[in-house]
N, C-alpha and C positions, 0 to 999 in steps of 0.2 A: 438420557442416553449419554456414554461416554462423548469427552469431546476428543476428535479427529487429532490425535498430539504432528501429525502429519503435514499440518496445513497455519500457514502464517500470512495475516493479513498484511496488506502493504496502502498507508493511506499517506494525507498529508498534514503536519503538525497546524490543524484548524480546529475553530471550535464546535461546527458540526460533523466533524468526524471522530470527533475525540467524543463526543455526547453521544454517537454511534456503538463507542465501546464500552460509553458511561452504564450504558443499559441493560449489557447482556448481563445472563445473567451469572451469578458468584462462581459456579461449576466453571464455567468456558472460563470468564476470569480466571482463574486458580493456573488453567491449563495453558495459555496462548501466550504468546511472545510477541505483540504486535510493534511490527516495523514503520516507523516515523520519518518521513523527507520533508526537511521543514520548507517553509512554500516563498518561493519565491516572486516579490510583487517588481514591476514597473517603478523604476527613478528609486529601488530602494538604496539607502545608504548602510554605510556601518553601525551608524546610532540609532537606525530603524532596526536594523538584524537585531542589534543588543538586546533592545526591547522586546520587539518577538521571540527570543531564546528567553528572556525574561520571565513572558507571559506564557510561553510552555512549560518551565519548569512551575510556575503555579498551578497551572492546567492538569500539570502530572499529579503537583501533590493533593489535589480531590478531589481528581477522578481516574486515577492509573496504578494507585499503589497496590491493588487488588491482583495486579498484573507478576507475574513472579519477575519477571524483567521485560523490558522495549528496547528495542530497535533507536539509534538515532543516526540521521545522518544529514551533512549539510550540502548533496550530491547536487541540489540544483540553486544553489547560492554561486553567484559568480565568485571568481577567484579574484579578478579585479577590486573587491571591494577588502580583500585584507590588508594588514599593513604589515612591513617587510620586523620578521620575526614573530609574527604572533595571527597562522592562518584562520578559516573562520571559524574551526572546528575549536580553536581554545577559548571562544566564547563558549562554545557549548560544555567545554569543561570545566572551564569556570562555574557556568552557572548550575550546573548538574552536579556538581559537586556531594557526594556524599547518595546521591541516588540512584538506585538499581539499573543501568542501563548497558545498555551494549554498544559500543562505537564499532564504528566502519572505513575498512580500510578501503584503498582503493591504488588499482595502476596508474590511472587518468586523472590521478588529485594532483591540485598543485607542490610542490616538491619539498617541500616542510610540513604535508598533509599528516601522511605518513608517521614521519618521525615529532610529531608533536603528540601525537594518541601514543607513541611507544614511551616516549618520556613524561607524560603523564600518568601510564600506570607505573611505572619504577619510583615514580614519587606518592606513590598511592592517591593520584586524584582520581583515578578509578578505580570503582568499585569492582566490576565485574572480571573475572578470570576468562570468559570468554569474548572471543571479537569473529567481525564477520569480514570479510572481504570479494567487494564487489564487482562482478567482471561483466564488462558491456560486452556484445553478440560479437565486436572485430576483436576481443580479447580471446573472447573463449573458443573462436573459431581456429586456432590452435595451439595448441599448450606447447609445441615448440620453440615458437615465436617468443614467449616470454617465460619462459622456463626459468631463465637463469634470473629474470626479474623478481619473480614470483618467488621462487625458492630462496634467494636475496632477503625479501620482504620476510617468510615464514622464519629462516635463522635468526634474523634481529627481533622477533618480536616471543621464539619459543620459550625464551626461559621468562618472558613475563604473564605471556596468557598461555591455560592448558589448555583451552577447547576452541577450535577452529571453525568455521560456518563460512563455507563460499556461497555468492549470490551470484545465478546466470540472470542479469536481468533483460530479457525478451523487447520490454518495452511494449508499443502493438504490436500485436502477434498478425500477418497477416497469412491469409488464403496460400499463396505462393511462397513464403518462408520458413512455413513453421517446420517440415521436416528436414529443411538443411539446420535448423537450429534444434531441433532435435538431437539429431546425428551429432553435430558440434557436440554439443553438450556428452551425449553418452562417449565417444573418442576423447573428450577432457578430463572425463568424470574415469577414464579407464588409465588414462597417461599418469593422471595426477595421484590416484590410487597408491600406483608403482612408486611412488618418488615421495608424497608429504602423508602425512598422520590427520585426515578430514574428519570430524565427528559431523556435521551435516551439511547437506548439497539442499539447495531452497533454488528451486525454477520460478522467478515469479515472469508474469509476462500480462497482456490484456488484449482486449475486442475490439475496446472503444476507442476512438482517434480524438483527435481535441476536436475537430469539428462531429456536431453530435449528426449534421444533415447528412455524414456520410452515411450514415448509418439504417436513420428512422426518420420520417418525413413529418412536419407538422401535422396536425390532425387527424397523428393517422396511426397504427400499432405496428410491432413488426416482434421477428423470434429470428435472431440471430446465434448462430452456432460458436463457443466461445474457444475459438484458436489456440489459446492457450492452454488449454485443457488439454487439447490432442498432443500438443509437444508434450508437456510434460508426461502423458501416458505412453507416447512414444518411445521418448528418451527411458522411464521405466523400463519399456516390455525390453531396451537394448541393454540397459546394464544390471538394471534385477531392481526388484519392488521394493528392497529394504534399503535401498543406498540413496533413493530421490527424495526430499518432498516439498512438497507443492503451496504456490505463494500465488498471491494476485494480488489485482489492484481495487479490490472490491469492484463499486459500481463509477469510478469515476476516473479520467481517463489521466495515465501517467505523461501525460503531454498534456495536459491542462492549463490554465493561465487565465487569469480575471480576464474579464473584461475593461478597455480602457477608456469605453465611451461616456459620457456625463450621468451621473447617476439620474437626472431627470431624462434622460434619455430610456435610461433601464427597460421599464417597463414596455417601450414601443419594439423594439425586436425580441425580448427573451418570451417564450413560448414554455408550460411547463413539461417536462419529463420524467417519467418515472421508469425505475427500472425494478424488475423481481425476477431474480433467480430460480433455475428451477433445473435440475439433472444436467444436462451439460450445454444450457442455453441463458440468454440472457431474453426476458421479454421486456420489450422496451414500449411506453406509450405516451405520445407528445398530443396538447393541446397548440390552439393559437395563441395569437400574442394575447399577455396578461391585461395590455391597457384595456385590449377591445373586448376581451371573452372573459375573465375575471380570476381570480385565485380561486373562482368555484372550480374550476377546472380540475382541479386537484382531486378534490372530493367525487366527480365523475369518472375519471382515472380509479379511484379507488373500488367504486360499483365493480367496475368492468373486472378489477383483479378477483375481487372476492368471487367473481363468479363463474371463474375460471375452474378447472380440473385442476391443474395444479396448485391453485393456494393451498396454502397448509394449514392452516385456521388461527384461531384469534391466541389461541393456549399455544401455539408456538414457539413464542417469542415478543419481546415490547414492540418491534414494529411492526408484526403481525396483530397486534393486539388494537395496537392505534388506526390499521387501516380498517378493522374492521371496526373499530367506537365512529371512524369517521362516518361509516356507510350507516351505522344505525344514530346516527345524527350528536354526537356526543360529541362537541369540539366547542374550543373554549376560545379560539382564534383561527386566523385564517392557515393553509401551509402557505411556505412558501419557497421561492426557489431556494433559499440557502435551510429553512427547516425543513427540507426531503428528507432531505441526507440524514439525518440523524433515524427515522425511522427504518428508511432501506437499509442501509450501510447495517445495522443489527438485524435485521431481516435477511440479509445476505451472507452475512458471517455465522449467525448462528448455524444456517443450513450447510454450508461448506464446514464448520468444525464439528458439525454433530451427523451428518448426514451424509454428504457427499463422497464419495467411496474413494480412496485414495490408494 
């Protein structure tokens, strides 16, 4: 099946989420643009980010060139950690140097954010002719307010890049928000119209909150309705189907953050979780703690999917494929909380770019 050219994933520059996209398969590859926030840890420094920008761009080159271009942005990197003349975004151009990607503007970057991606492509350290620029929910809740900023921003940067990409990013979407950010969005998406040259509007937004208890209770399953979805079908049915499309955060929540407790701690509070997408839900299913109930858990979570109405079978996709090798007993190692992610995250994408109606 065609993939959904409609729908652009939004993860975090990690290695099970990058394995996630390692897997889909060549077709989706060819077709998707997936969007990159590289992650930020606890006490990191500036020669920790180096590194990490380091080990992305290897990340990239052998397993992302498949990709016709990504997304990068360094949106949850503090600003405190740059040094005055050189923000964090000119590591990432430094180190990307020469490789397909797409940088991102922003109103709420630090103030040499901006102007350091524009004087890197007139030097040609970037590649790509198009940039995205990313507006938070107190942004885009009215384009009068920053009109004159925004339109600022587009004139300095038009004669270097031709093609434009605003991001509304939702963040979690909740119960009680999503049709004021709906609304925002389609009144932006109609102000902006009038006034700048947009080739694509990308709604990404999410369900999931960093705490997962908000959501699904240890031991126990649940079918939560995913908020973001409604906005953006929302915001669609207000400005027309061909002017929106549609982003998320896969399965993992855009407020996310390690944990900072002793790694021999780990095991006594993390519980495992799984999530599987399915029409405009997320089904979510947690086990107990790993030290007391075991990394079998995962493999029991897996029974319960396959035996659902909505899985979609083994020929699906690879991490359709691997949940079901697990239930018919074919595994070579344990999962574990940080290898989920690489099966779901491709189990999820695949169905949202091949399936999911946009």
């Amino acid at each position: 099946m065609a993939a959904n050219h409609n729908y652009t994933p939004f993860l975090k520059f990690k290695a099970n989420e990058v394995s996630g996209l390692s897997v889909l398969s060549s077709e989706l590859k060819a077709e998707l643009t997936p969007f990159f926030d590289l992650p930020r840890k606890d006490g990191m420094t500036r020669v920790n980010f180096e590194k990490l920008v380091g080990s992305c761009r290897k990340k990239s080159e052998k397993y992302l060139t498949a990709f016709p271009y990504i997304f990068i942005d360094s949106f949850d990197i503090p600003d405190s950690m740059a040094i005055v003349g050189s923000p964090n975004c000119r590591i990432v151009i430094e180190a990307f140097a020469g490789f397909k990607y797409i940088p991102v503007l922003g109103l709420d970057r630090a103030a040499d954010h901006n102007q350091a991606i524009l004087a890197a492509k007139a030097a040609g350290e970037i590649v790509s002719d198009t940039v995205a620029v990313r507006l938070q929910s107190d942004e885009f809740s009215s384009f009068d307010l920053i009109n004159d900023e925004l339109i600022d921003l587009i004139t300095a940067g038009s004669d270097l890049f031709t093609n434009w990409i605003f991001v509304f990013d939702c963040r979690v979407c909740l119960a009680g928000n999503r049709m004021k950010l709906a609304t925002d969005i389609a009144n932006f998406v109609t102000a902006v119209d009038d006034a700048i040259e947009v080739q694509k509007y990308i709604i990404v937004g999410s369900s999931i909150p960093a705490m997962i208890t908000d959501i699904a209770r240890p031991s126990d399953e649940s079918v939560i309705a995913r908020a973001e979805l409604e906005v953006f079908h929302a915001a669609q049915e207000m400005v027309g189907a061909n002017l929106i499309s549609l982003g998320d955060y896969t399965i993992v929540s855009p407020t996310y953050s390690e944990l900072t407790i002793a790694p021999e701690l780990l095991l006594s509070v993390i519980a495992p979780k799984v999530f599987y997408t399915f029409d405009n839900y997320h089904y979510i299913a947690r086990g107990g703690r790993i030290k007391t109930n075991g990394y079998g858990q995962y493999d029991e979570i897996f029974k319960e999917i396959v035996g659902k109405s909505f899985y979609r079978g083994a020929p699906y996709s690879w991490g359709d494929n691997l949940i079901k090798q697990r239930v018919d007993g074919i595994r070579d190692k344990n999962v574990t909380p940080s290898t989920i992610l690489k099966p779901t995250i491709c189990a999820h994408i695949t169905y949202m770019a091949q399936d999911y109606s946009t």
